[in-house]
N, C-alpha and C positions, 0 to 999 in steps of 0.2 A: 504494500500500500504506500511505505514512503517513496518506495523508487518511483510509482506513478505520480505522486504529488510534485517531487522534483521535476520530473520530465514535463510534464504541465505548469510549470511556474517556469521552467527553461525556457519552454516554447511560447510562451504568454511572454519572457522578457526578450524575447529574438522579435516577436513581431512588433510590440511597440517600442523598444529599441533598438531595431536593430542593427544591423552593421549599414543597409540604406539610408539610415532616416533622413540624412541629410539631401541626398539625392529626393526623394520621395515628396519633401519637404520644398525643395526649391521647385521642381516640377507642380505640386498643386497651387504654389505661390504665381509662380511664371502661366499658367495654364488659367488661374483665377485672372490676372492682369490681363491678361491680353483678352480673354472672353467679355468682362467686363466694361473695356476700351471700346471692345467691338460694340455691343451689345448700346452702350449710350450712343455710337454713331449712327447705326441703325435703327434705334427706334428713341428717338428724341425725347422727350416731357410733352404732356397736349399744353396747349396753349392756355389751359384754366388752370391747369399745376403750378404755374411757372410766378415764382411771385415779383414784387418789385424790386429791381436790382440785379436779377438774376436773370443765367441766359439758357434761352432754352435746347441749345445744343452747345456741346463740349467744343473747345476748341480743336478742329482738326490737327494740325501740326500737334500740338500736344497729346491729342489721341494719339496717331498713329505713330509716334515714338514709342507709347508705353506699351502698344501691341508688339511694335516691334521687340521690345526687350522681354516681355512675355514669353513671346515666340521664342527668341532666344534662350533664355532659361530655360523655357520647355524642352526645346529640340537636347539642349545641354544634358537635362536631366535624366529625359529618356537615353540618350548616347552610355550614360553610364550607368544608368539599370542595367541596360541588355549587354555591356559589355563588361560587368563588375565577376572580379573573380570569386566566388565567395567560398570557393575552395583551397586557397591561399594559406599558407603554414605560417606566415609572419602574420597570422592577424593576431591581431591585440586581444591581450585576456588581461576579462576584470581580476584584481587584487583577491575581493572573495573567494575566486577559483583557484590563485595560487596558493592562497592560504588554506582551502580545503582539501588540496593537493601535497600539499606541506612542503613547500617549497620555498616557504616565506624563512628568514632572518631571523634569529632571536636576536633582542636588541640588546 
């Protein structure tokens, strides 16, 4: 029963931490931006939303930079999902594991 509980608390901290996150991370950031950039050039404020002062379409030039870098991220992020080694013998292990390993120091 503990082996299963460890193996299930393993694979509960691999998926929300895991060796991706960062990738995974900038891709729903990058994919959020540019959808959003889009998405206001496209379908503007009606004309009775729009209060005084304010404009009812985004600035183009300004949109389409932050799609652009969107894009970018996105494309970035995906490139290193699908090409991340995550079979890699230098990957980094947390301190807990060496110390349940026993490979830790006495001080």
């Amino acid at each position: 029963m503990g082996r299963r509980i460890r193996r299930i608390r393993t694979t509960l901290s691999n998926v929300i931490f895991g060796e991706n996150l960062l990738a995974l991370l900038v891709l729903a950031l990058g994919a959020a931006l540019a959808f959003g950039n889009a998405m206001a050039l496209l379908r503007p404020r009606p004309a009775d939303q729009v209060g005084e002062g304010e404009m009812a379409r985004p600035p183009l030039g300004r949109s389409l930079a932050m799609i652009a870098v969107g894009v970018i991220a996105s494309v970035w992020a995906l490139a290193s999902l699908t090409t991340a080694d995550n079979d890699a013998e230098d990957t980094p292990v947390a301190s807990s594991e060496l110390y349940r390993a026993g490979v830790h120091k006495a001080s």
